[in-house]
C-alpha positions, 0 to 999 in steps of 0.5 A: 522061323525056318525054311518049311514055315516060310514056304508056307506062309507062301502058299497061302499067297497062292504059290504051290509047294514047289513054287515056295519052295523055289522062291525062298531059294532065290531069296536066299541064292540071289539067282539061280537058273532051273539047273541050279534052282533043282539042285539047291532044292532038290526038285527035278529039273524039269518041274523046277523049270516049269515051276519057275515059269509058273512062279514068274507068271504068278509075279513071285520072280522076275527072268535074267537073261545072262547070255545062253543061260536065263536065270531067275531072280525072286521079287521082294516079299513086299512087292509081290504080296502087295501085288497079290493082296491088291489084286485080291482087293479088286477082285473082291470089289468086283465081286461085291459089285457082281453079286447076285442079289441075297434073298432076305432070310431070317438068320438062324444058328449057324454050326462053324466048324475048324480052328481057322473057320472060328478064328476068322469069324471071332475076328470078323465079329470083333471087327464089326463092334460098334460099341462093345464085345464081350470076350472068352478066351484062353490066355494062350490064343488072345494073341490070334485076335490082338490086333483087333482087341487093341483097335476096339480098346484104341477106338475107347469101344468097350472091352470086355476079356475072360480068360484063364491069366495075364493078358495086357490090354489098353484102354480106359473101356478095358476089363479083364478078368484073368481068373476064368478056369483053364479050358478050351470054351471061346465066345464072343457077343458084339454090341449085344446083337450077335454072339458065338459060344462053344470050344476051339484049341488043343484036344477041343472038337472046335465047334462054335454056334453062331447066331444073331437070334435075340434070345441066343444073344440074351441067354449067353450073355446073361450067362457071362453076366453071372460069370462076371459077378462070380469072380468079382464075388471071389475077388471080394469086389462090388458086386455088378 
């Protein structure tokens, strides 16, 4: 990983594009006054000087005083995004406490669109499983949602995978079918009361349909249900 990744992956802790860019500076200097911070980095001195107070405010460094000179030194990753994830902790505790109250409206078919807003809400749905999830993905991104495959199939919650090659998952509740055709189809149902179809990866419009309609849930997973017994047809094994 080089300097742009990490620079960012900073700013999605809340840290502009000079604020990262300065702070990998320190970490990789030491220390640095603006004058040095500007030239290591190639920003101007003065946004560098006002992005290493900026910086400091955000807890992502920390000032020396040596003499006539105040230097900056840059907390550790962990410390600082501890700190941050922390806080962020809170303020969501508060804002759950803080909400107005929800009216109660049926739930009806809700269009997410982007690859990071389809990402979020698949590992949302497979995070709130309670008994089992049923999965379509492509082999190539099931490594975006292992941490929670692993934590269903570590739990013995069912866990049911069709995708287009090998895929290692452990659990005695765990089934894979690495035999679906190639594509860019993703779909989720969790314990048979929420579900979510449609395309996400390279070249797709990443678009899913979300809804917790029984009869959306019932159609798709009638529909896994025959692609299941397709390829356990094909494979020459009992049918379900």
């Amino acid at each position: 990983m080089g300097r742009a990744d990490y620079t960012d992956k900073l700013m999605e802790f809340g840290l502009t594009r000079q604020e990262a860019s300065l702070y990998y500076c320190l970490l990789d200097e030491g220390k640095c006054s603006g004058y040095e911070a500007a030239k290591f980095t190639g920003i101007s001195r003065s946004n560098a000087y006002s992005a290493l107070a900026s910086l400091a405010d955000k807890g992502g460094a920390r000032v020396l005083e040596e003499g006539h000179t105040r230097k900056y030194v840059a907390v550790s990753p962990e410390e600082f995004c501890g700190n941050r994830i922390r806080k962020l902790a809170e303020t969501r505790d508060w804002l759950q406490r803080n909400a107005p109250e929800k009216k109660e409206a049926e739930e009806g078919y809700i269009t997410i669109e982007g690859q990071q807003n389809i990402v979020d809400k698949v590992k949302n749905l497979l995070a709130s499983a309670r008994e089992r999830a049923y999965m379509v993905c492509a082999c190539d991104r099931l490594p975006l949602f292992e941490r929670e495959l692993s934590r269903l199939a570590g739990e013995g919650k069912k866990t049911v995978l069709l995708t287009d090659g090998p895929f290692t998952l452990e659990g005695e509740q765990v089934k894979i079918y690495p035999d679906m055709q190639e594509g860019t189809q993703i779909g989720v149902i969790v314990d048979s009361r929420s579900a979510l179809t449609g395309e996400m990866g390279p070249g797709s419009r990443n678009t899913c349909l979300y809804s917790g309609q029984k009869n959306f849930v019932e159609l798709y997973k009638r529909a896994l249900a025959n692609e299941i017994r397709l390829l356990e047809y094909r494979k020459g094994e009992k049918m379900l």
